[in-house]
C-alpha positions as CSV (number, residue, x, y, z in Angstrom):
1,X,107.5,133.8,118.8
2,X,110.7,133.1,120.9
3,X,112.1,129.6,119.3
4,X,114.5,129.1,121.9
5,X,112.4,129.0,124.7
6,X,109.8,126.6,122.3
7,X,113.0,124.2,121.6
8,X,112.8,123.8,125.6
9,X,109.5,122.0,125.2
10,X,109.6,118.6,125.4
11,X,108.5,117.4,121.8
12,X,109.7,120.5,119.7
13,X,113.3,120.1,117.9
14,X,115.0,122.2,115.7
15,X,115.3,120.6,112.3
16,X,114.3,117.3,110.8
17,X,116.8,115.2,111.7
18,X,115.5,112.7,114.5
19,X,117.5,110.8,116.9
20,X,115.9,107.0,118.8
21,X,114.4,109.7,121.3
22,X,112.3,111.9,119.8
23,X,111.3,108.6,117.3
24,X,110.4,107.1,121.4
25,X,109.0,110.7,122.0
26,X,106.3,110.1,118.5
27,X,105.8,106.7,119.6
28,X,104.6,107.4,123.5
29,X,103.0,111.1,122.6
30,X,101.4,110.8,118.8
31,X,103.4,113.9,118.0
32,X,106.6,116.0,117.5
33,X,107.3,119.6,116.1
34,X,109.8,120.3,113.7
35,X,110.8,123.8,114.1
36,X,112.3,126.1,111.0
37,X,111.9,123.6,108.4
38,X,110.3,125.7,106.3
39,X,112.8,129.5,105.4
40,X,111.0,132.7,105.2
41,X,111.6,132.7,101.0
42,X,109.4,129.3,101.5
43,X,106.6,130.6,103.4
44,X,106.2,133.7,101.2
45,X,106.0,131.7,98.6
46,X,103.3,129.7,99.9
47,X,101.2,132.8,100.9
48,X,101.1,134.3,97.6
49,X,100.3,130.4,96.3
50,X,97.2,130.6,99.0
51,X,96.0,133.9,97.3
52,X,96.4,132.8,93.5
53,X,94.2,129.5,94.7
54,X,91.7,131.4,96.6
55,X,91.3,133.4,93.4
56,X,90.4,130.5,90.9
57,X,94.1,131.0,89.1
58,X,95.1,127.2,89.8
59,X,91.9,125.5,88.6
60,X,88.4,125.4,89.2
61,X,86.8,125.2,92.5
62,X,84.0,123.3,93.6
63,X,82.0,125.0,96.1
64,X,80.0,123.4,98.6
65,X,78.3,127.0,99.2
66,X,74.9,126.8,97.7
67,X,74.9,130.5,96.3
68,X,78.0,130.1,94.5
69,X,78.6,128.2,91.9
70,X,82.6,129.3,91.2
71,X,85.2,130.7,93.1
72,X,85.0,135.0,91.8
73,X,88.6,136.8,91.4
74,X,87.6,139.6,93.1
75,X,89.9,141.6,90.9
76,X,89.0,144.7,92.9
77,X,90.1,143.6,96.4
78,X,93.9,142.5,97.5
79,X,94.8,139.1,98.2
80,X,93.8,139.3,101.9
81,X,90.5,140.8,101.4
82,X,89.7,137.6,98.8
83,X,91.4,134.6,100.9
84,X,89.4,135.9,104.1
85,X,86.4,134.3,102.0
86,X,87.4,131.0,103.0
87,X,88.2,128.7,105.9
88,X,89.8,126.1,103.8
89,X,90.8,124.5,100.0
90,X,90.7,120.4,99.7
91,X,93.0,119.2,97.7
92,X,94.9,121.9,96.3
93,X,97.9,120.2,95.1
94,X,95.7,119.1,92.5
95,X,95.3,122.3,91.2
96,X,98.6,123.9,92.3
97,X,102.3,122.1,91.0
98,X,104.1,124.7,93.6
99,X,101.8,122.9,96.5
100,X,102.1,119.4,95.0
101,X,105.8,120.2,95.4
102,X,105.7,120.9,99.3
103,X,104.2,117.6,99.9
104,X,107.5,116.0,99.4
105,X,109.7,119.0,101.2
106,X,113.0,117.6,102.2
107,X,111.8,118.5,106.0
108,X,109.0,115.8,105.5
109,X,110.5,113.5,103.6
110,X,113.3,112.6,105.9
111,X,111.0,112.8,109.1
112,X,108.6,110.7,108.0
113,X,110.7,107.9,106.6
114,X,111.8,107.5,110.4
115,X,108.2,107.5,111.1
116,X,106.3,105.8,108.9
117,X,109.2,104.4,106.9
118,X,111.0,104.5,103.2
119,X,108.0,103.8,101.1
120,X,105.5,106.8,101.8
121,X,102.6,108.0,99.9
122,X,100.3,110.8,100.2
123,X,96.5,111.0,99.5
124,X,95.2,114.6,101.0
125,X,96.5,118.2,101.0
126,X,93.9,121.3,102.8
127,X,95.1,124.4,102.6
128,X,93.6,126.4,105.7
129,X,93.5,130.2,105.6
130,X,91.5,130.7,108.4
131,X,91.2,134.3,108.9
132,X,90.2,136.3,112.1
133,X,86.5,135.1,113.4
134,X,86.7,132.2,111.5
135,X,85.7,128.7,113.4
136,X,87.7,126.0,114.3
137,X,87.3,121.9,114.2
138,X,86.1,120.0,116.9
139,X,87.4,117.0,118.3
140,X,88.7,114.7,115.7
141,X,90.8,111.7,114.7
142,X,92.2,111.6,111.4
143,X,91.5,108.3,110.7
144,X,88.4,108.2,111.5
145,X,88.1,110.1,107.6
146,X,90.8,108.3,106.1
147,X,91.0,104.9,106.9
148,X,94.4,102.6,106.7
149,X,95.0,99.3,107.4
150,X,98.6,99.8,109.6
151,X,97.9,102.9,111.3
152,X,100.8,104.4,109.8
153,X,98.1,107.8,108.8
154,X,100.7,110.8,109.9
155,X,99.5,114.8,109.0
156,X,102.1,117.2,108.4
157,X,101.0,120.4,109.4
158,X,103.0,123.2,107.6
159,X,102.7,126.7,109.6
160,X,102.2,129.3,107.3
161,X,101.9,131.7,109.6
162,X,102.7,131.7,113.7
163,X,100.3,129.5,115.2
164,X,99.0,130.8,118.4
165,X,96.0,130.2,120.8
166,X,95.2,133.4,120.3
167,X,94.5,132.7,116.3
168,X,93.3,128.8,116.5
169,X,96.3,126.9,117.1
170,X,96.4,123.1,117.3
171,X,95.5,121.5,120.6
172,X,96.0,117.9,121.2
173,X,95.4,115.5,123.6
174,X,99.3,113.5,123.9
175,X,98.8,109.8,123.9
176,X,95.4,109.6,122.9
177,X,96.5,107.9,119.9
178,X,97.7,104.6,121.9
179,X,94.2,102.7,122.4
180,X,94.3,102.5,118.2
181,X,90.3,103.3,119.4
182,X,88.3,105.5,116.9
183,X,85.8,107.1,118.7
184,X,82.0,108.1,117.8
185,X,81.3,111.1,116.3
186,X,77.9,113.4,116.4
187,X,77.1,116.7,114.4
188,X,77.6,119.4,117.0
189,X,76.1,123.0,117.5
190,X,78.3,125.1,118.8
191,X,79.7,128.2,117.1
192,X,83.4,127.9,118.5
193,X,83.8,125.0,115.3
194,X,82.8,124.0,111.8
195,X,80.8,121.6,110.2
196,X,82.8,118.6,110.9
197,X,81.4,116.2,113.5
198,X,82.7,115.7,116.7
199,X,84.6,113.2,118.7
200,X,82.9,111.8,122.0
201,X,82.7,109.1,124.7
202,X,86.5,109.2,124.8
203,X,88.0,108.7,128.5
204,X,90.2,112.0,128.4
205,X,89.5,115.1,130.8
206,X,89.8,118.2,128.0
207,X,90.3,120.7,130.7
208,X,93.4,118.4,132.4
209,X,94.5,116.3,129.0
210,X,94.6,118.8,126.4
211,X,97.2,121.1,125.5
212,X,97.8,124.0,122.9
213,X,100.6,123.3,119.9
214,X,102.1,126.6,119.4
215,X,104.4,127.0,116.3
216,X,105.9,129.7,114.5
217,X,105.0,130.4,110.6
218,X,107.6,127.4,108.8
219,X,107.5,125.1,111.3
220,X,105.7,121.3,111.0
221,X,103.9,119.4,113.4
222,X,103.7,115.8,112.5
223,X,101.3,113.7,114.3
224,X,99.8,110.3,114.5
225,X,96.2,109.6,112.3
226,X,94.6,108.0,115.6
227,X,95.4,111.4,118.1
228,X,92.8,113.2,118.8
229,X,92.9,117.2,118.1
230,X,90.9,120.0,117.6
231,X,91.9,123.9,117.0
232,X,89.4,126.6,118.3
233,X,88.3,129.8,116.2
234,X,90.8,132.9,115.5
235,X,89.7,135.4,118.1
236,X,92.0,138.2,116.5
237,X,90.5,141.4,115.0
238,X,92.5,140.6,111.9
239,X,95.1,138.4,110.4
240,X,95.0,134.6,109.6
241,X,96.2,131.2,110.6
242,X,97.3,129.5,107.3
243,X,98.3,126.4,107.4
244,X,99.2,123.4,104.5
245,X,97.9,120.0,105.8
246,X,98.8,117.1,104.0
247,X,98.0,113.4,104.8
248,X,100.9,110.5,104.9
249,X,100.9,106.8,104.9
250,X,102.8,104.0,104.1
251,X,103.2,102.5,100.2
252,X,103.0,99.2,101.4
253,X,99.2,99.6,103.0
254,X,96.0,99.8,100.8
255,X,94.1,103.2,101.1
256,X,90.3,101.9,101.9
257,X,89.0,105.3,101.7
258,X,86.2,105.1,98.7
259,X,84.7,102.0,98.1
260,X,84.8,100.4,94.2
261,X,81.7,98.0,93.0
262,X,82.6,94.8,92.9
263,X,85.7,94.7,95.3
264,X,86.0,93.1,98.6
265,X,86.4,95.3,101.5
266,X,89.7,93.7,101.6
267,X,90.9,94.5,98.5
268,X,89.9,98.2,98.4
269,X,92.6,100.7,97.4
270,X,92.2,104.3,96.7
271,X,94.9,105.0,94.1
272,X,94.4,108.9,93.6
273,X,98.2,109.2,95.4
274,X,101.0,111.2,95.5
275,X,104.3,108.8,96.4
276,X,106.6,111.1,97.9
277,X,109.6,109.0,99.0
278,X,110.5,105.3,98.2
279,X,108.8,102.8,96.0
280,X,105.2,102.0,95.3
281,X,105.0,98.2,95.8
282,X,101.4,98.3,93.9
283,X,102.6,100.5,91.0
284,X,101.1,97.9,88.5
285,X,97.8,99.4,89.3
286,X,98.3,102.9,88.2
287,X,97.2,106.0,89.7
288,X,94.5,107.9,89.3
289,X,94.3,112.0,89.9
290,X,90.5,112.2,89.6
291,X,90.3,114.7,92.9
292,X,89.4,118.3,92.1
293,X,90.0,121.3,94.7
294,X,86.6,122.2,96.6
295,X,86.0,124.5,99.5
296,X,85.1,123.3,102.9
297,X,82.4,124.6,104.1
298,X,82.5,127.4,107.2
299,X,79.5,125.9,109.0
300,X,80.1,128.2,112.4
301,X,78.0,126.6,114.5
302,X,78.2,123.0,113.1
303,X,75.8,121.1,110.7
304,X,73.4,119.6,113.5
305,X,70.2,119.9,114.4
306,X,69.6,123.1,116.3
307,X,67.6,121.0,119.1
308,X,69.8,117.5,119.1
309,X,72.5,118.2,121.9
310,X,74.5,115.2,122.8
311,X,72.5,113.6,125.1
312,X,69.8,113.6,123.0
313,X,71.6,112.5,120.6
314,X,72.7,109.3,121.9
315,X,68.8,108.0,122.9
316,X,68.2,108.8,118.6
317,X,71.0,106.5,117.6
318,X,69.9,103.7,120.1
319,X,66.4,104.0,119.2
């Protein structure tokens, strides 16, 4: 992938130090890439991390597979031949002290205390392998699943390997963050994604609005919790798209994302955290690490109803 010419692209810069304008650039667009912030000992690293996962050596599993009830070690296959078995680990920092440790890389750390600011917690790592054939996601806002009360939600995506359209790259629609809108969702049926819903109703034109986020294997893309996105399946005969997601927000917000009896909605604050830069202004409360790794389900085809298309759909949840 030639970095030169993708260091020409309005939104890509090399390396994580971020002047007013690409902070403007964030601000207008919902994203920016940070290109080579990751070195090729880094990414390595990480690969042979996404293999000892994949083969239960970080911790148990939980499957969400109904004829499995572990993750197998497969000690008779290589590492590709047992990662291939999955689209994608939740949570695997939990499990995994070298992952926990890239969710504070210096790259991230200094970018997103220009974006978010100097107090900056994290509450969600996936670890995609995605492996040729493999679905994508459909349309999507991240905080739509993880709910904050400032909009400060940021993902830093962590390319493990090149990210292309050929093998399910990002694709994003640039400003669809603005409206601070979270649009509806409905369980889809078609076999380009996975089992998460998808987005609709929103007033963008895909075939006009959308465009691909290619970046080579240790680069980031950071980008805003309200943008919409989606990434398609990996059409190549072999090979994979892995990729370290983790999810970002500011200290001084509460995290409403699972509800405690006997709280206000108000007062709701997930503390199952990671605090990767600054202070924690609610420190006094603890934190908990109750979150276990578990697989997300492949779901080609999505989770719907075989017969509910969209339209039909819509007359179900008005009736």
């Amino acid at each position: 992938m030639n970095i030169a010419k993708l260091e020409s692209i309005p939104g890509y810069l090399r390396g994580p130090e971020l002047t007013e304008k690409h902070v403007a650039f964030y601000q207008e667009n919902g994203y920016l890439v940070i290109l080579d912030a990751l070195d090729t000992r880094e990414i390595e690293e990480l690969k042979r991390e996404a293999a000892q996962i994949c083969r239960g050596k970080r911790g148990e599993i939980r499957l969400l597979q109904q004829d499995s009830t572990e993750v197998q070690d497969y000690p008779e296959l290589d590492d590709d031949a047992v990662i291939q078995k999955y689209l994608c680990i939740h949570q695997p920092h939990t499990g995994s002290d070298l992952i926990e440790s890239y969710l504070s890389h210096p790259a991230l750390q200094q970018t997103l205390a220009r974006l978010i600011g100097s107090n900056v917690k994290c509450m969600q790592s996936m670890l995609f392998v995605k492996s040729a054939g493999k679905p994508g996601q459909a349309w999507h806002q991240d905080e739509f699943f993880i709910p904050t009360r400032d909009r400060s939600l940021t993902g830093g995506w962590i390319a493990i390997d090149d990210a292309t359209v050929e093998n399910g790259c990002l694709w994003i629609i640039p400003g669809s963050h603005r409206s601070g809108i979270l649009w509806p969702m409905y369980p889809h049926n078609n076999d380009k994604y996975d089992c998460a819903h998808m987005a609709y109703d929103f007033p963008y034109d895909e075939s006009e609005d959308a465009i691909p986020v290619e970046v080579p294997a240790g680069g980031i893309v950071l980008f805003n919790g309200y943008l919409l996105h989606k990434s398609l399946p990996n059409r190549l005969e072999k090979g994979f798209r892995r990729v370290l997601v983790n999810h970002y927000m500011s200290a001084e917000s509460l995290l409403p994302w699972n509800y405690e009896e006997g709280k206000s909605m108000a007062r709701q604050d997930d503390r199952n955290i990671v605090m990767i830069a600054g202070d924690d202004p609610y420190a006094y409360k603890g934190v908990k690490q109750e979150r276990h790794m578990h697989v997300r389900p492949s779901g080609q085809g999505g989770c719907g109803d075989g017969r509910l298309d969209l339209e039909s759909y819509r007359k179900t949840i008005a009736t």
